[in-house]
TORPA-4810 file (N, C-alpha, C, O; in nm, 3 decimals):
<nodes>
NODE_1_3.738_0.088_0.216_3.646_0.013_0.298_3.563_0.111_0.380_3.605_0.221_0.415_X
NODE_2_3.428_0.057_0.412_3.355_0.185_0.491_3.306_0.109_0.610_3.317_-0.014_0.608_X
NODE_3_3.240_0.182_0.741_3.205_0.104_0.823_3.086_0.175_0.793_3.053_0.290_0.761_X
NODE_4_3.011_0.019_0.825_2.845_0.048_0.751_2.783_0.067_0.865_2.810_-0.011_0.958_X
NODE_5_2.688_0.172_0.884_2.579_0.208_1.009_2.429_0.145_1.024_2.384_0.066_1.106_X
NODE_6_2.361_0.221_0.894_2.258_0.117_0.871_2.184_0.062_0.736_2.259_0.091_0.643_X
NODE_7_2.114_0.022_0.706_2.051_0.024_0.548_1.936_0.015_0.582_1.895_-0.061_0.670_X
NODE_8_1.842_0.120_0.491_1.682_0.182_0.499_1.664_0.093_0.433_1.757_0.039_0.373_X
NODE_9_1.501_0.038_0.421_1.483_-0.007_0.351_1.297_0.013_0.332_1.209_-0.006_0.417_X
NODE_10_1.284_0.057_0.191_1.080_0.082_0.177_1.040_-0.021_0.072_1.089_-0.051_-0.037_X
NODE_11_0.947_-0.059_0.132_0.846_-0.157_0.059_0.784_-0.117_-0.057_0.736_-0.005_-0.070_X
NODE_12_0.780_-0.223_-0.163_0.738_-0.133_-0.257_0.555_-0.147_-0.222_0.506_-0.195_-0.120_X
NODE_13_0.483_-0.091_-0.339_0.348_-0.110_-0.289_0.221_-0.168_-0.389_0.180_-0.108_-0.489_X
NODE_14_0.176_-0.284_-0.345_0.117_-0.389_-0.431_0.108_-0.521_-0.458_0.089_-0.560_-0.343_X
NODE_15_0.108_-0.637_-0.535_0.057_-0.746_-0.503_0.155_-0.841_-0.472_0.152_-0.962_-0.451_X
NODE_16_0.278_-0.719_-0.476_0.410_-0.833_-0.453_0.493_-0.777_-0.293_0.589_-0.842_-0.250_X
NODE_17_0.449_-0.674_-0.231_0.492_-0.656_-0.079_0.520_-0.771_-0.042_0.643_-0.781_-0.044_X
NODE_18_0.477_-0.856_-0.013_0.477_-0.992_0.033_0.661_-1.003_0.059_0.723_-1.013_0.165_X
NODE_19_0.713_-0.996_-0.080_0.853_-1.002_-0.116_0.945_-0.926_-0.029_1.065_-0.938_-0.053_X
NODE_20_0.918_-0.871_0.044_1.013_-0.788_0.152_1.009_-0.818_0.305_1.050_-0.735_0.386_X
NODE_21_0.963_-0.930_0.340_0.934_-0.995_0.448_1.031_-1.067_0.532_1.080_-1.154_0.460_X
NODE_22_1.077_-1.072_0.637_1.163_-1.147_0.667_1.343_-1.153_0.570_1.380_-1.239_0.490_X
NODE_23_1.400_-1.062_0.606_1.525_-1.066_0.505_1.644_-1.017_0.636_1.626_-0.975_0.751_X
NODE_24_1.772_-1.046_0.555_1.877_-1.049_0.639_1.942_-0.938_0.570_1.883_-0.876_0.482_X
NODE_25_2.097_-0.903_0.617_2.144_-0.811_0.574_2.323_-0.865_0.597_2.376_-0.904_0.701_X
NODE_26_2.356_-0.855_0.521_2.469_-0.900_0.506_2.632_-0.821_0.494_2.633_-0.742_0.399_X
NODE_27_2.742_-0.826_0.555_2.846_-0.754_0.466_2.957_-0.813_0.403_2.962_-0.936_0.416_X
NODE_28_3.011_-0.783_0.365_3.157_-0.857_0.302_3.225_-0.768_0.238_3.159_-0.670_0.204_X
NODE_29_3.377_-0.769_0.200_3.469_-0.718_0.080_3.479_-0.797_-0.058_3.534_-0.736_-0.150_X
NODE_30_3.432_-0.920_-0.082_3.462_-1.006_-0.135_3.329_-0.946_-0.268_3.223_-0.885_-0.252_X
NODE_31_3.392_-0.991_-0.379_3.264_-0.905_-0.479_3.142_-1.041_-0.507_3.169_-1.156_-0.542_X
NODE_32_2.997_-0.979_-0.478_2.908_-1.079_-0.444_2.817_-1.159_-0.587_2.728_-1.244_-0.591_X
NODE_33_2.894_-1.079_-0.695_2.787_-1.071_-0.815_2.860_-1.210_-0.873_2.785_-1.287_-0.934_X
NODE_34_3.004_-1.251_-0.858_3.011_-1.352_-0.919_3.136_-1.446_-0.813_3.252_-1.404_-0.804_X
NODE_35_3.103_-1.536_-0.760_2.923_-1.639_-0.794_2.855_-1.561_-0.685_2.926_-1.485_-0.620_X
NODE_36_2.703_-1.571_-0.653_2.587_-1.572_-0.584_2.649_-1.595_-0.464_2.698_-1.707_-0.448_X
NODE_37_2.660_-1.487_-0.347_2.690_-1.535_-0.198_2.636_-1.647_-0.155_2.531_-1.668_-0.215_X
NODE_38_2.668_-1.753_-0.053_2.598_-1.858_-0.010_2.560_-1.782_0.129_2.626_-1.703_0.197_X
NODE_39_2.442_-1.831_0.141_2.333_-1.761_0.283_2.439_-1.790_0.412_2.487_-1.896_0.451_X
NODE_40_2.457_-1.654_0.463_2.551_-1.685_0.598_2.685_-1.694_0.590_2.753_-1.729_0.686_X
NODE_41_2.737_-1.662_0.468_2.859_-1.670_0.427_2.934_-1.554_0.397_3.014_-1.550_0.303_X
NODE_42_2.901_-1.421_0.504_2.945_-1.331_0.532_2.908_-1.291_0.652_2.855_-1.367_0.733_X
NODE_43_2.945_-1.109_0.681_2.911_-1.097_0.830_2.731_-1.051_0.863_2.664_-0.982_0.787_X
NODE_44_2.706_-1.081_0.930_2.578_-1.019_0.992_2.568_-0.904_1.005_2.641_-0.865_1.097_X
NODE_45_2.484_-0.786_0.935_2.492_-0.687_0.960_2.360_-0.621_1.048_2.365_-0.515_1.112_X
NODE_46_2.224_-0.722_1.033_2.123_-0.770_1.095_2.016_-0.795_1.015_2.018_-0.829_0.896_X
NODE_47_1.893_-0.770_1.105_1.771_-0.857_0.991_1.659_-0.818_1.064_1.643_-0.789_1.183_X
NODE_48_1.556_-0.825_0.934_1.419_-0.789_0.980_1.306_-0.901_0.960_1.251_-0.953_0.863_X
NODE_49_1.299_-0.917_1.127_1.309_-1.091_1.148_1.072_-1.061_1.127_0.996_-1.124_1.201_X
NODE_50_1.021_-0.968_1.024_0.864_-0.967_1.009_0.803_-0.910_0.899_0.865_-0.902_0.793_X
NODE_51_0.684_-0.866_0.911_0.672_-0.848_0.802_0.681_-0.682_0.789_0.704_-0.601_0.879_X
NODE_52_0.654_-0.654_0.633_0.701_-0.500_0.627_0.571_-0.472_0.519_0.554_-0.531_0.413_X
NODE_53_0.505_-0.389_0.564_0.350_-0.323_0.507_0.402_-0.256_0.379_0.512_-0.207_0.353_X
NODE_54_0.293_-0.270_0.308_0.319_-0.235_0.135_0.342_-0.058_0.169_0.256_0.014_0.221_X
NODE_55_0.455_-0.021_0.132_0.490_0.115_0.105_0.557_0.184_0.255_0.550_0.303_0.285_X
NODE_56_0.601_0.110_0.309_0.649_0.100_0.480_0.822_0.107_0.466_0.897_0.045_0.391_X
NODE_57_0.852_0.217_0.578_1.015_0.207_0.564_1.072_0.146_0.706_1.031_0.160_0.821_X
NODE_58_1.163_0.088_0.664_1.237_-0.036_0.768_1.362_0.008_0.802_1.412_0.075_0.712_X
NODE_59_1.431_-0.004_0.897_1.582_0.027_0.885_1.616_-0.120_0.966_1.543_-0.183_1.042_X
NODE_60_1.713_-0.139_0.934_1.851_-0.255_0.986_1.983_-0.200_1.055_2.070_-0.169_0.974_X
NODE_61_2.006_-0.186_1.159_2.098_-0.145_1.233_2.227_-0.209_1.243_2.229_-0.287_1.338_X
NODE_62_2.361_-0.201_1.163_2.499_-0.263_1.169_2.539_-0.232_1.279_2.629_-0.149_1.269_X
NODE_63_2.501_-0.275_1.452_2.553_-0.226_1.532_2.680_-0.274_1.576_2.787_-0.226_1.614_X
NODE_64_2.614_-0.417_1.552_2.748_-0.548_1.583_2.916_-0.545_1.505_3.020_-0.588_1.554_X
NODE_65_2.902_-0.491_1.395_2.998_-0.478_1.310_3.060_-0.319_1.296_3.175_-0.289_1.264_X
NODE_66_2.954_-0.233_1.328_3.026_-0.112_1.318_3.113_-0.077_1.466_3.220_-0.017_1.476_X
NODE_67_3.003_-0.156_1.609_3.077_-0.110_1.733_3.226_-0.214_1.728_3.324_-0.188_1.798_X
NODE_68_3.222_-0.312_1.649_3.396_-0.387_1.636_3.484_-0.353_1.545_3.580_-0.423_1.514_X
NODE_69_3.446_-0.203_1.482_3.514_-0.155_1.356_3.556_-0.193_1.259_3.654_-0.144_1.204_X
NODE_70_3.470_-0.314_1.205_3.492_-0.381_1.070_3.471_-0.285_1.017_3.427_-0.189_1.081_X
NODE_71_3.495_-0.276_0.865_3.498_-0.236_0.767_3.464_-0.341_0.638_3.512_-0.454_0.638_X
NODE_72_3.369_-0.288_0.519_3.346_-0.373_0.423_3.313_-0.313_0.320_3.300_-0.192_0.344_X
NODE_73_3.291_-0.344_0.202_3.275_-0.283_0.050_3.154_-0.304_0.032_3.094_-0.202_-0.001_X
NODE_74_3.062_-0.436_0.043_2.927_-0.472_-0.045_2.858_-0.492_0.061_2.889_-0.502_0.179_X
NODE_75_2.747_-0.498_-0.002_2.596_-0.486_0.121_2.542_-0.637_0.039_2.535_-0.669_-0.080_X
NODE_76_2.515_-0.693_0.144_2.385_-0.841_0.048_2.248_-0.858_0.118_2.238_-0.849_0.240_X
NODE_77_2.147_-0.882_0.042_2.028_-0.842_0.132_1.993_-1.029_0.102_2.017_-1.067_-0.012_X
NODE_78_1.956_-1.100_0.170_1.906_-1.218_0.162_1.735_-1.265_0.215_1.689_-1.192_0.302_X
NODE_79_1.684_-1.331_0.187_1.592_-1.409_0.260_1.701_-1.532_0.296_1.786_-1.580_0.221_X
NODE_80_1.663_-1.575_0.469_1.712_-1.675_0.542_1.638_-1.805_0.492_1.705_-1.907_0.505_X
NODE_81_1.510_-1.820_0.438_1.504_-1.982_0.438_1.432_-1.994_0.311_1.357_-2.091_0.303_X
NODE_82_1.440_-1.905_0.196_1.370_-1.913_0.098_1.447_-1.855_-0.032_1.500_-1.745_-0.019_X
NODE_83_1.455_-1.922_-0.155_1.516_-1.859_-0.277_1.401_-1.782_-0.359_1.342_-1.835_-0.453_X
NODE_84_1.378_-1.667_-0.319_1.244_-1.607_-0.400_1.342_-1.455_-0.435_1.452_-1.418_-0.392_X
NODE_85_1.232_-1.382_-0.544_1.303_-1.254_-0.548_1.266_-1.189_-0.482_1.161_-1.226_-0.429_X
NODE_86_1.306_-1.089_-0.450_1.266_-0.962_-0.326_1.212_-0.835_-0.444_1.218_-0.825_-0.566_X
NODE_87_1.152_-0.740_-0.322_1.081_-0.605_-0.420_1.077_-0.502_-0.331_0.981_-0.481_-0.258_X
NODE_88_1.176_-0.438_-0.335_1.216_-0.341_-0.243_1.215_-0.222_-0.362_1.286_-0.211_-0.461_X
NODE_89_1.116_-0.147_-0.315_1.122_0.035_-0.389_1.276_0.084_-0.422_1.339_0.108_-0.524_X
NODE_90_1.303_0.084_-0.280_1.431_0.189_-0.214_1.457_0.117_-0.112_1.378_0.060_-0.036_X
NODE_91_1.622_0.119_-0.110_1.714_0.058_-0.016_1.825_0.178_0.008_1.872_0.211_-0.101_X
NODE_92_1.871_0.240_0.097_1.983_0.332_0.109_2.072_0.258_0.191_2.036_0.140_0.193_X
NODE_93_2.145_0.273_0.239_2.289_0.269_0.240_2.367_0.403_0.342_2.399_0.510_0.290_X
NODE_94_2.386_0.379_0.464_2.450_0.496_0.545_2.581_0.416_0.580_2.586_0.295_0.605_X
NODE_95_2.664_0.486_0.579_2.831_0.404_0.619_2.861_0.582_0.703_2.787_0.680_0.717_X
NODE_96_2.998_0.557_0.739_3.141_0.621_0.755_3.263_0.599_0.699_3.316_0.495_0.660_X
NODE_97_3.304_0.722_0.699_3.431_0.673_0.617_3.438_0.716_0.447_3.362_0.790_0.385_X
NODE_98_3.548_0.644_0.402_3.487_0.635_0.219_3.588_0.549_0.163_3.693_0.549_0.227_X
NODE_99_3.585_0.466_0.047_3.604_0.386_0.003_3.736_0.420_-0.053_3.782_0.514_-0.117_X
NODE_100_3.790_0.289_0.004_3.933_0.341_-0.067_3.936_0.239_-0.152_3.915_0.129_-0.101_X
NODE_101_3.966_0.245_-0.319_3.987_0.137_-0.422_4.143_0.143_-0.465_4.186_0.064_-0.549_X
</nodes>
């Protein structure tokens, strides 16, 4: 399990930016690929509550969860009130720790 710090995140650049707007950030241990997380049905890791300029880097801060020393395996990136796909270039990933399987 790792405690997650923050996740970068860059826009890609072109007629679909649009797609990186408003998204949440999610954590859990639970594996997310099968079934489809339901929105809010993990922890808050935070969110980028605007919009994000075509080719623009964002970060999301796990402050809430890393200052209570959770620990978690998967990252979920959501939109809060919309089922669309997202278009993110590059997303990284900073934790502590390392995964114990």
């Amino acid at each position: 399990m790792l405690a997650f710090i923050r996740v970068i995140f860059t826009n890609a650049v072109g007629s679909l930016g649009y797609r990186s707007n408003n998204f949440i950030v999610g954590l859990t241990n639970t594996n997310p690929a099968n079934p489809a997380p339901d929105l809010w049905d993990y922890t808050l890791c935070g969110q980028y509550p605007g919009h994000v300029p075509d080719g623009a880097t964002v970060t999301v801060q796990c402050t809430n969860a890393y200052n209570r020393g959770l620990r978690f395996r998967y990252v979920i990136v959501q939109f809060p009130l919309i089922n669309d796909t997202m278009n993110f270039c590059e997303i990284e990933v900073f934790t502590v720790g390392r995964l114990l399987i």
